[in-house]
C-alpha positions as CSV (number, residue, x, y, z in Angstrom):
1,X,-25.2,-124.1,-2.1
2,X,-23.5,-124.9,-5.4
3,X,-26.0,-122.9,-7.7
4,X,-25.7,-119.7,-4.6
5,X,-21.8,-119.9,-5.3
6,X,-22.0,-119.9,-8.8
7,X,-24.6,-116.7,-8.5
8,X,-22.2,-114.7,-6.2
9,X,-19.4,-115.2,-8.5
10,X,-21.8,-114.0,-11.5
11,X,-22.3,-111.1,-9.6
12,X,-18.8,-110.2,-8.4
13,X,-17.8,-110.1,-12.4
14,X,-20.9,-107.9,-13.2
15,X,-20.2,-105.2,-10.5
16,X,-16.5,-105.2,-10.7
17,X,-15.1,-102.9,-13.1
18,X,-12.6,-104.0,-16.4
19,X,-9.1,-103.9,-15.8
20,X,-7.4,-101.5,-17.5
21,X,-5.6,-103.7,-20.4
22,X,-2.4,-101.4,-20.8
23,X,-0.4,-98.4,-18.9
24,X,2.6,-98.3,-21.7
25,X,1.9,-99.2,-25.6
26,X,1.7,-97.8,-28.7
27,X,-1.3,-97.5,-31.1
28,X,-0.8,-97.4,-35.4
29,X,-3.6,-94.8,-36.2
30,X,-4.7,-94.7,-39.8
31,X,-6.1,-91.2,-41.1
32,X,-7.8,-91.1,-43.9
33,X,-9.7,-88.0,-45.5
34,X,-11.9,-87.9,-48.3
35,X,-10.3,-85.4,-50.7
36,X,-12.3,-86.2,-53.3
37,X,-15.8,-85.2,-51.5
38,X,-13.6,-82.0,-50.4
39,X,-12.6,-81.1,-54.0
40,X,-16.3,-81.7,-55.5
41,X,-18.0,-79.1,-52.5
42,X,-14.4,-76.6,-53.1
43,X,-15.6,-76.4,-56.4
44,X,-11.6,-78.2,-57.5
45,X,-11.2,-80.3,-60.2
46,X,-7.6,-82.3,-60.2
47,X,-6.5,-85.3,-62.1
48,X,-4.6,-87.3,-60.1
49,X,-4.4,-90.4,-62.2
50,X,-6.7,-92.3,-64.7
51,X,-8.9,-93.8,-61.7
52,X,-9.7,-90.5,-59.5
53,X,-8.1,-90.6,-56.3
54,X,-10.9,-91.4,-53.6
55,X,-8.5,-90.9,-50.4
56,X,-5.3,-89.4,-48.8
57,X,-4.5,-92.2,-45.9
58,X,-1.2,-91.9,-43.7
59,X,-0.1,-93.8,-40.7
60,X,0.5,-92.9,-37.6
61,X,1.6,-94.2,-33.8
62,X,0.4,-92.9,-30.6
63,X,3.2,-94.0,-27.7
64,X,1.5,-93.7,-24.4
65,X,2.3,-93.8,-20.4
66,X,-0.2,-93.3,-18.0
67,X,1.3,-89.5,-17.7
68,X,1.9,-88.7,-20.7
69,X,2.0,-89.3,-25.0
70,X,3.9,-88.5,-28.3
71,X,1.8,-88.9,-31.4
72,X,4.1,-88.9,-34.4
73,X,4.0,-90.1,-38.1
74,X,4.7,-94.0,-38.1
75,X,8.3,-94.4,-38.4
76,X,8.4,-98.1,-40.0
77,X,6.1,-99.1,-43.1
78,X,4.6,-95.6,-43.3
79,X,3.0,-95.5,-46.8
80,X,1.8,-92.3,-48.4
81,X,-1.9,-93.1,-51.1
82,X,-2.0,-89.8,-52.1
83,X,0.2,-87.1,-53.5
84,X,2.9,-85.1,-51.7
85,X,1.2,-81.9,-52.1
86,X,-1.9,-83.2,-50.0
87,X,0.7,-84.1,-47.1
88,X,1.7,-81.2,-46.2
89,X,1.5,-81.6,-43.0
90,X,2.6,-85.3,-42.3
91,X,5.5,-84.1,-40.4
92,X,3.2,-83.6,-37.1
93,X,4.4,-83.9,-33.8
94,X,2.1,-83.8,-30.6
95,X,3.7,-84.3,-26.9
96,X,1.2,-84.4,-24.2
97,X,2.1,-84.3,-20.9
98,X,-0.9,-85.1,-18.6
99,X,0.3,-84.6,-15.1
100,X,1.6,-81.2,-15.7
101,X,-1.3,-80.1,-18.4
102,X,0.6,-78.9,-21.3
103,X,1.3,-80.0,-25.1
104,X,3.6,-79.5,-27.5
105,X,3.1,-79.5,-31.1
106,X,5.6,-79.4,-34.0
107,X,4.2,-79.0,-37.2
108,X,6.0,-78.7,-40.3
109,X,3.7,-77.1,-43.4
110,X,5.4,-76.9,-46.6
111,X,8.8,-75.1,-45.4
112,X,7.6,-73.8,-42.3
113,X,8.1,-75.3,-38.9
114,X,5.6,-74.5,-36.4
115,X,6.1,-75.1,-32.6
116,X,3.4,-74.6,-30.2
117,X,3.1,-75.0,-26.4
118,X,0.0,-74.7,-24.8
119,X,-2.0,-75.7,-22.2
120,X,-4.4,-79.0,-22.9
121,X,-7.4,-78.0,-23.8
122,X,-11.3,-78.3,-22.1
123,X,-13.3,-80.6,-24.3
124,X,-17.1,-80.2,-23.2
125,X,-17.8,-84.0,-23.9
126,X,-20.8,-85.8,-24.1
127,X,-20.9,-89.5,-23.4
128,X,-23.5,-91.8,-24.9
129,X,-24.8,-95.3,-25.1
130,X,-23.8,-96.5,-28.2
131,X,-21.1,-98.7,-28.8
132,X,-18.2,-99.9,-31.3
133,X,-15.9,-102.4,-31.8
134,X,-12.5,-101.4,-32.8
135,X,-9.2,-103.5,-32.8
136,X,-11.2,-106.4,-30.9
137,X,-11.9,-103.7,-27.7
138,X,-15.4,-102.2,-27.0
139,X,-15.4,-98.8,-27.4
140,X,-18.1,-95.9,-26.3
141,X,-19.2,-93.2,-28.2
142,X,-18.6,-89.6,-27.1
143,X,-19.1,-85.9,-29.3
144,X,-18.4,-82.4,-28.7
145,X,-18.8,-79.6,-30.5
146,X,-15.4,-76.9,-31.4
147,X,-15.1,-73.7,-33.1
148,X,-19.3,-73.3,-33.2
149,X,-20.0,-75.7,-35.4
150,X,-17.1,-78.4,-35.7
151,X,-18.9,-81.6,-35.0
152,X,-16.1,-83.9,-33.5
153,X,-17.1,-88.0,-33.3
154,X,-15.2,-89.9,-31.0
155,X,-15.1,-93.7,-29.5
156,X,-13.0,-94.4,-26.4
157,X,-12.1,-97.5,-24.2
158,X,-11.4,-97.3,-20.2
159,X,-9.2,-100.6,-20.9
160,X,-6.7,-98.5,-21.6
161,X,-6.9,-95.4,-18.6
162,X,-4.5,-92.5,-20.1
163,X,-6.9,-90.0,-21.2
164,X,-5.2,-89.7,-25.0
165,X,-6.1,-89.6,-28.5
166,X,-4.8,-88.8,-31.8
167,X,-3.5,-85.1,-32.5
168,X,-4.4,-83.2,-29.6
169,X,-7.3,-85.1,-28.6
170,X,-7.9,-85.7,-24.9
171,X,-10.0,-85.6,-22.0
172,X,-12.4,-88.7,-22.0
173,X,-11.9,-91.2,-19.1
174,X,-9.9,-93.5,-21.3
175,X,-8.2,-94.1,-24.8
176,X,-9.7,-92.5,-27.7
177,X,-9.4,-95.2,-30.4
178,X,-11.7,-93.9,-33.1
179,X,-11.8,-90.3,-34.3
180,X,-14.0,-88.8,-37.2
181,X,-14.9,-85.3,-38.3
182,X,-17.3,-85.5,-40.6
183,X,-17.2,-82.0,-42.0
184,X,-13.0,-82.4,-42.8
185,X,-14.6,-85.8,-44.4
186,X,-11.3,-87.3,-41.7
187,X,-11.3,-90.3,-39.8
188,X,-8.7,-91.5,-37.4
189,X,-9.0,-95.5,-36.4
190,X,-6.4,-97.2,-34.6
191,X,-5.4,-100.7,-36.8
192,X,-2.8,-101.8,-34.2
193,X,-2.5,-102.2,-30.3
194,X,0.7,-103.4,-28.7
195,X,2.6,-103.0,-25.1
196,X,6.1,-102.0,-24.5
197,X,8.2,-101.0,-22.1
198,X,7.9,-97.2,-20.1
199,X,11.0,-96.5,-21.6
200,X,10.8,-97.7,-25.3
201,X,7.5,-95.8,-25.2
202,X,8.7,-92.3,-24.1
203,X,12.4,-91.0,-24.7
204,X,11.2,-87.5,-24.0
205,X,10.3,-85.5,-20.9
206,X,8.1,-82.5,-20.1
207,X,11.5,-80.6,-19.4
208,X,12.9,-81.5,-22.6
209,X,9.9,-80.5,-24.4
210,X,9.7,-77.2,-23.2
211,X,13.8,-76.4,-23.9
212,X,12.7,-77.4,-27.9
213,X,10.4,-75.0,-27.6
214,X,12.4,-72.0,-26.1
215,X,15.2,-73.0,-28.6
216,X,12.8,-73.0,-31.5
217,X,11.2,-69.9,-30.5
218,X,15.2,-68.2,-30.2
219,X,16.1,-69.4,-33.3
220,X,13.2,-67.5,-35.2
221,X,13.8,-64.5,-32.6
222,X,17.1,-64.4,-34.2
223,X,16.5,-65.0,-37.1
224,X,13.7,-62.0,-37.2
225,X,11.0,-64.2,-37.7
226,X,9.2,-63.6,-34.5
């Protein structure tokens, strides 16, 4: 009778599903992009320092409900291993707001702000078996294929159910945690897990994000840019 109890309880932890581990938190991505590997196949040649630089790496944290996301450059110990002109686009700003469907994305390149409002997009994603490790959470593998030919690699985790990601990256059934595209030589890995509070996590609402946009968009109708 023991050894039977001990077997149904193996069984019940087989067939029952992991908890999810988080509905608010935030996650430090590091990016990192191979600029050298992008110079050498450009044809560019550009002395950076007496050691060639190998990589451009920035940080940056993904605050998460189970609704919706703001991914934004890491406001405390951000640190910059490349130069300014390679960052030109640091200042990104991604609000995703999964009940409703949309995103918005601010984007400052060089002296241009950018503001875009769209509807998330479909990802045609395709699950496999294989498996990684990342921040102590198992994590399953998942690719698509944008624009053709753009090979995207991705590695979620369903302990963590909103269906996020870096940059504009959703629609697996869970937290995308790892990120590569291998022919913008870019990675994205999350280094840092934590929970907080629902309203340390998001001070900004789906409302609010779409009166930033109209404003923006005035402004440049004013201003005869649009």
């Amino acid at each position: 009778m023991k050894y039977m109890m001990l077997l149904l309880v193996i069984l019940h932890s087989i067939s029952t599903p992991a908890q999810p581990i988080l509905t608010n938190g935030k996650i430090v991505f590091e990016k990192k992009t191979n600029i050298t590997r992008i110079d050498q196949e450009e044809g560019r040649s550009f002395s950076h320092s007496n050691q060639p630089l190998q990589f451009s790496i920035s940080y940056y944290e993904l605050l998460f409900t189970n609704s919706r996301s703001i991914y934004q450059p890491q406001k405390t110990g951000f640190r910059e291993a490349s130069p300014s002109w390679w960052n030109i686009t640091s200042e990104n700003n991604t609000y995703t707001d999964f009940s409703r469907g949309i995103f918005l994305s601010r984007k400052k390149i060089f002296d241009l702000d950018l503001t875009v409002l769209d509807s998330i997009a479909h990802i045609n994603w395709k699950i496999s078996s294989d498996t990684r490790i990342i921040c102590g959470i198992l994590c399953r593998k998942a690719t698509c294929i944008l624009m053709d030919s753009l090979i995207i690699i991705a590695f979620y985790t369903d302990r963590i159910s909103t269906t996020g990601g870096p940059e504009s990256f959703t629609g697996l059934p869970g937290m995308i945690l790892g990120l590569a595209i291998p022919k913008l030589h870019t990675t994205w890995y999350a280094t840092g897990i934590q929970q907080i509070s629902s309203q340390e996590t998001l001070n900004i609402s789906s409302i609010e994000a779409i009166e930033i946009y109209k404003k923006d968009r005035t402004n440049k109708v004013n201003a005869g840019q649009i």
